[in-house]
C-alpha positions as CSV (number, residue, x, y, z in Angstrom):
1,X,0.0,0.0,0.0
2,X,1.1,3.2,-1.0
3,X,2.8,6.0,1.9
4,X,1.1,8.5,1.3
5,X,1.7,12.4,3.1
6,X,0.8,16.0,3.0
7,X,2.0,18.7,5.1
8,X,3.0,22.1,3.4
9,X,4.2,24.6,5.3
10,X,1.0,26.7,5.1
11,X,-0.6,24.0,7.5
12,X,2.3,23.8,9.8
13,X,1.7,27.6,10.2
14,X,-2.2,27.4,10.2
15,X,-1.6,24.6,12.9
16,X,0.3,27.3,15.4
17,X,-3.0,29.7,14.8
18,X,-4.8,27.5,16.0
19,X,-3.3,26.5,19.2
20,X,-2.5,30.7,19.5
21,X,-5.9,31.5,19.1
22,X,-7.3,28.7,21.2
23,X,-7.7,30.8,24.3
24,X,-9.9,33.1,22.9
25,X,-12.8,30.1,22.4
26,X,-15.5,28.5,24.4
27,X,-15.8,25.5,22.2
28,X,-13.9,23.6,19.1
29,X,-15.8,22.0,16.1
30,X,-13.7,19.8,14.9
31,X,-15.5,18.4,11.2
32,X,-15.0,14.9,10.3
33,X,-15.9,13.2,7.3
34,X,-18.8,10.1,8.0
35,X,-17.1,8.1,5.1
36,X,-14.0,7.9,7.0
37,X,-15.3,9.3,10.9
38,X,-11.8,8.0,12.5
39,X,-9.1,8.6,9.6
40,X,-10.1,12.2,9.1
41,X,-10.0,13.8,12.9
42,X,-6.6,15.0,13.5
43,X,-4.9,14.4,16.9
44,X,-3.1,17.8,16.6
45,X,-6.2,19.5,17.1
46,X,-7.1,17.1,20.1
47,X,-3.5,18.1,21.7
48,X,-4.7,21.9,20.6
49,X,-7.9,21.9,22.5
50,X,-6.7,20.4,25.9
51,X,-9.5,20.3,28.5
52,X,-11.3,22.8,26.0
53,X,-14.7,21.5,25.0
54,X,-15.3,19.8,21.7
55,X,-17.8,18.5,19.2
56,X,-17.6,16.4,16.7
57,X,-19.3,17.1,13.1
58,X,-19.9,14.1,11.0
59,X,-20.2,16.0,7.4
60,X,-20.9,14.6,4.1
61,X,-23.8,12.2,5.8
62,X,-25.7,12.5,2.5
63,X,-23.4,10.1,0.8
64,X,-22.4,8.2,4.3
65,X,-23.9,4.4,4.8
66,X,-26.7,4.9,7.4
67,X,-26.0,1.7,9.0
68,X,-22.3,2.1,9.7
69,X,-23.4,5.7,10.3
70,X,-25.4,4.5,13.1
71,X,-22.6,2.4,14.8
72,X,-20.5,5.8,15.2
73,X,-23.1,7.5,16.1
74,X,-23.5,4.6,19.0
75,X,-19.4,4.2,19.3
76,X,-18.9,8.0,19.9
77,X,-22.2,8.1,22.5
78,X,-20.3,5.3,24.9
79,X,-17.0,7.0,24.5
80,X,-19.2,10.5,26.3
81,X,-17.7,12.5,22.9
82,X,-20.4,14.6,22.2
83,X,-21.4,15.0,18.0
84,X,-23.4,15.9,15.4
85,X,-23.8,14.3,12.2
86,X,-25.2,16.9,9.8
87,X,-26.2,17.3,5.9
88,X,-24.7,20.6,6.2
89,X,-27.8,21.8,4.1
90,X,-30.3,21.3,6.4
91,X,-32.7,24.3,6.9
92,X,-32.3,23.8,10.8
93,X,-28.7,23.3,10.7
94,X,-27.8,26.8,12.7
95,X,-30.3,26.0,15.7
96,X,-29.2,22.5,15.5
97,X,-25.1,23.8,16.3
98,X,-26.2,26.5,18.6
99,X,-28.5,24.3,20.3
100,X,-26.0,21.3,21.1
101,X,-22.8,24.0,22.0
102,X,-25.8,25.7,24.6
103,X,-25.7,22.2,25.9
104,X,-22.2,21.4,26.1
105,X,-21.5,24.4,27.5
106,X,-24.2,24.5,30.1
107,X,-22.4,24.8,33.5
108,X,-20.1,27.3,31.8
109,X,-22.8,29.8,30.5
110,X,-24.5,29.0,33.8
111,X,-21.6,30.2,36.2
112,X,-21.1,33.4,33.7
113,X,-24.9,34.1,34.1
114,X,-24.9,33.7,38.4
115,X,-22.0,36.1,38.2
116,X,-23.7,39.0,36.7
117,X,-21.7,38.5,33.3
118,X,-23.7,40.1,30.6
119,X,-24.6,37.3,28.1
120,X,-22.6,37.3,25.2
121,X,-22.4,34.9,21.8
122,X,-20.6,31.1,22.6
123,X,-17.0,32.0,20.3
124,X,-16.4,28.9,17.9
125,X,-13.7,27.1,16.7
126,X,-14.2,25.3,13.5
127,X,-11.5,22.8,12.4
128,X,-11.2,19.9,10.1
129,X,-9.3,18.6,7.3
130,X,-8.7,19.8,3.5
131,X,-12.3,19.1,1.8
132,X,-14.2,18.0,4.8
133,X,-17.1,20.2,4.2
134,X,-16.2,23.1,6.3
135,X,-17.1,26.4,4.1
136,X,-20.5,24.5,3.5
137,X,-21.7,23.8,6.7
138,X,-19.8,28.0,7.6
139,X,-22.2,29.3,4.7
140,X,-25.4,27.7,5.9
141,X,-24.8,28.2,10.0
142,X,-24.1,32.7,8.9
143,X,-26.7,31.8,6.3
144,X,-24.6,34.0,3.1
145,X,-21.5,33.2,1.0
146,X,-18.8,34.4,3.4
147,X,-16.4,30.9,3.2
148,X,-15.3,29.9,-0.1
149,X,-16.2,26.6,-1.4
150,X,-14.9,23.8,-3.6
151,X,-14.8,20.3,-3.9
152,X,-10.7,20.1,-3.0
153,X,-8.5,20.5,-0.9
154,X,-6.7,23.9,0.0
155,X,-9.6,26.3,-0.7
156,X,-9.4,28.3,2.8
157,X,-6.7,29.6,3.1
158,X,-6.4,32.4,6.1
159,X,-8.7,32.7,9.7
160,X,-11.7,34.6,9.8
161,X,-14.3,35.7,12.5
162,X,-18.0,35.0,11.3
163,X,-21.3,35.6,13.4
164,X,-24.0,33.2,13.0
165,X,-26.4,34.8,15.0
166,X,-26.3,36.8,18.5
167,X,-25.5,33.5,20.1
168,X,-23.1,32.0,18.0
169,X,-19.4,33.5,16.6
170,X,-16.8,31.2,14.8
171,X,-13.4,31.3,14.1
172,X,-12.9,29.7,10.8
173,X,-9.4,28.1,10.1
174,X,-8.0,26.7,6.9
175,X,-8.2,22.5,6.3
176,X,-5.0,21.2,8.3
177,X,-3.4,17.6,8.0
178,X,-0.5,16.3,10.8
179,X,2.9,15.3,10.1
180,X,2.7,11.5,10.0
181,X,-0.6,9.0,9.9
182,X,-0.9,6.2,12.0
183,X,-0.6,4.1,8.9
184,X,-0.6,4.2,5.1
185,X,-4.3,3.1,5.3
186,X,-5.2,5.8,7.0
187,X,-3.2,8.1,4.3
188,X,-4.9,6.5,1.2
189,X,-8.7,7.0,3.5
190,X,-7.9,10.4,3.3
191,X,-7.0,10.5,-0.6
192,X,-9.9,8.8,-1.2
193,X,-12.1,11.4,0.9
194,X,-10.3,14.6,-1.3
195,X,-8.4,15.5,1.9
196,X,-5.4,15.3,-0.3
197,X,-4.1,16.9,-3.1
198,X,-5.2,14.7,-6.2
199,X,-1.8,15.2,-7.6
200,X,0.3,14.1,-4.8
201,X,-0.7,10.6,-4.7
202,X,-0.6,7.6,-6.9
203,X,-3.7,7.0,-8.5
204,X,-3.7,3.4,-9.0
205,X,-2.7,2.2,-5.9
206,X,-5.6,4.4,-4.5
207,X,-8.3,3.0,-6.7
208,X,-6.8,-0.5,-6.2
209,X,-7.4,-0.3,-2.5
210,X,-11.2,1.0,-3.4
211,X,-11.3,-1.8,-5.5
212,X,-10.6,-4.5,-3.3
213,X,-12.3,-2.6,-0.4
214,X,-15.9,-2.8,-2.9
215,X,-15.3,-6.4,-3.8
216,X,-15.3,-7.5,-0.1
217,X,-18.4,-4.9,1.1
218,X,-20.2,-3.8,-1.3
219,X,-20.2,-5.3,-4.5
220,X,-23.8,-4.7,-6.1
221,X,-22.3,-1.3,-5.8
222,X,-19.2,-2.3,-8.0
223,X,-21.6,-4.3,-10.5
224,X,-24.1,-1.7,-10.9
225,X,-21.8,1.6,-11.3
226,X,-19.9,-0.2,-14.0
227,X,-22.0,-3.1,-15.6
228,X,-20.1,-5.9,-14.3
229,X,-21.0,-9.8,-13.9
230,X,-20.8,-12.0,-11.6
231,X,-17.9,-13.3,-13.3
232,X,-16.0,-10.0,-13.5
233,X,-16.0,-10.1,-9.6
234,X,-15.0,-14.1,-9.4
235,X,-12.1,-14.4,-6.4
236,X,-9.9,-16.0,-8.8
237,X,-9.7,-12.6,-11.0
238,X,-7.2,-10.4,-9.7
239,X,-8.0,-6.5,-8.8
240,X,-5.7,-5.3,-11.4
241,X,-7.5,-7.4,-14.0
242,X,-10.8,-5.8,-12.4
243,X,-9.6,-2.3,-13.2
244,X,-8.4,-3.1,-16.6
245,X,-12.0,-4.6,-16.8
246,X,-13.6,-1.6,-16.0
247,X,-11.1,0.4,-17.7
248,X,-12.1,-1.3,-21.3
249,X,-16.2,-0.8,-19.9
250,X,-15.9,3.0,-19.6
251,X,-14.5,2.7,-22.9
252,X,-11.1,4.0,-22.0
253,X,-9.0,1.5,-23.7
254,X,-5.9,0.4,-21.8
255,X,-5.9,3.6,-20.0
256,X,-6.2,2.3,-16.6
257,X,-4.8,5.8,-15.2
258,X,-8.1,7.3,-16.4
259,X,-9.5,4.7,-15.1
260,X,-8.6,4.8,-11.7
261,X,-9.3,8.8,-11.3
262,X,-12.8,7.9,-12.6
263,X,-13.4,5.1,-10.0
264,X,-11.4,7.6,-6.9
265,X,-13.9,10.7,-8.1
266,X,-17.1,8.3,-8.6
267,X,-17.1,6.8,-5.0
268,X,-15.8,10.5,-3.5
269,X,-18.7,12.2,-5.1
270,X,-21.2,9.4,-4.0
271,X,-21.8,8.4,-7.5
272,X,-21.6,4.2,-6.5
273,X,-24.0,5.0,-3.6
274,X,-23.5,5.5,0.2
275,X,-20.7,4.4,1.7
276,X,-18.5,4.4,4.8
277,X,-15.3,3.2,4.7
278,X,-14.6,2.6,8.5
279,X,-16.3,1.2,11.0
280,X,-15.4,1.5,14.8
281,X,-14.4,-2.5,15.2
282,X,-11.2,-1.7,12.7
283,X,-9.8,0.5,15.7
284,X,-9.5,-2.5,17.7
285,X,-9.0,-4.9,14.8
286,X,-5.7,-2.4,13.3
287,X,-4.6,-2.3,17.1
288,X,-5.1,1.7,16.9
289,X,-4.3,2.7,20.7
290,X,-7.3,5.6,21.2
């Protein structure tokens, strides 16, 4: 499996803002992908926060499995980490934030009220990996165009204060990485979610571990996307022969490079159907020490 890494200076210095401007929150929102809701938090921003409170923000659930959805939703409940999983165009999705910080940060607001503090708006950090959904979701909570969007990675690129109403202000950060993953699956999990830079990885090795990811969960998918037989998926065929299979059905010749950029972009964009890539057992199964 391929190595793969990404982290350019800019995210080395929007890492130090972040632990520099720390201080000045109440509460971090920390987005995380629900295709891949372990490989895409990043434990610098855990070490960043400290005792500081923090919710999770399952983005992207729109093209997320419901089912393995659900056992996150159940894993991070028994672990006492408080979440959200959010289609970040949801009408209610401002109330549904401010609503779940208010209740988070309950003794807090509570101790600032009994002391005569005038009440002010709850002061936001929001965090997450390149491509995770964060502009979206910033757009629809200050309900206007103020974050940038686009479907890769590295499209904010400085900190700025938005209001989203008199009882929520957030401090929006550009999409950082960390220096090393805890292994080269958790590197390609984060290729294939657009975290990193399309051009920085290789492709084929990437849409070979989709590949063989699909053939063992979810293979109607597979079949269906790109009118394959049974016999296209038997064991004894190989997953390079699969892509050259596929490559020659999308009528790209022998061009299995084009190939394997179609089958990465298909399955980010949700075009094979919902799917979640992890599930909380792998922790345990990888021997990941949480």
């Amino acid at each position: 499996m391929a190595t793969i890494q990404w982290f350019p200076g800019h995210m080395a210095k929007a890492l130090r803002q972040i632990r520099e401007q720390m201080p000045l929150v109440d509460i971090v929102f920390e987005l995380v992908d629900a295709r891949v809701p372990y490989s895409s938090q990043n434990p610098e921003v855990a070490m960043a926060a400290g005792d500081k409170p923090r919710l999770l923000i399952m983005t992207k659930t729109d093209l997320a499995d419901p089912d393995r959805l659900a056992e996150w939703k159940q894993y991070f409940t028994a672990k006492g980490q408080p979440f959200l999983a959010l289609d970040s165009r949801q009408h209610n999705v401002s109330k549904l934030v401010t609503n779940k910080s208010k209740e988070i940060l309950h003794d807090q607001l509570a101790q600032e009220a009994a002391k005569g503090l005038k009440k002010r708006p709850i002061r936001a950090m929001c965090v997450g990996v390149p491509n995770v959904g964060k502009s979206t979701l910033l757009n629809h909570l200050v309900k206007k165009n103020v974050a940038q969007t686009g479907n890769r990675p590295g499209v904010t690129t400085g900190q700025q204060w938005l209001r989203s109403s008199a009882e929520l202000e957030l401090l929006d950060t550009p999409g950082v990485l960390w220096h090393k993953f805890a292994s080269p699956k958790q590197g390609v999990m984060l290729a294939l979610s657009g975290a990193i830079k399309d051009s920085l990885y290789p492709k084929d090795d990437v849409s070979l571990f989709a590949l063989a990811y699909l053939r063992e969960h979810q293979p109607e998918l597979l079949k269906k996307r790109y009118h394959l037989t049974g016999q296209d998926l038997d064991p004894a065929v190989g997953n390079p022969d699969l892509l050259l299979t596929i490559t020659s059905k999308l009528g790209f010749r022998d061009d299995y490079d084009r190939a394997s950029e179609r089958l990465i972009f298909d399955l980010r964009k949700g075009k094979l159907g919902p799917i979640t890539m992890e599930v909380p057992s792998d922790l345990n199964a990888e021997g990941i020490n949480e």
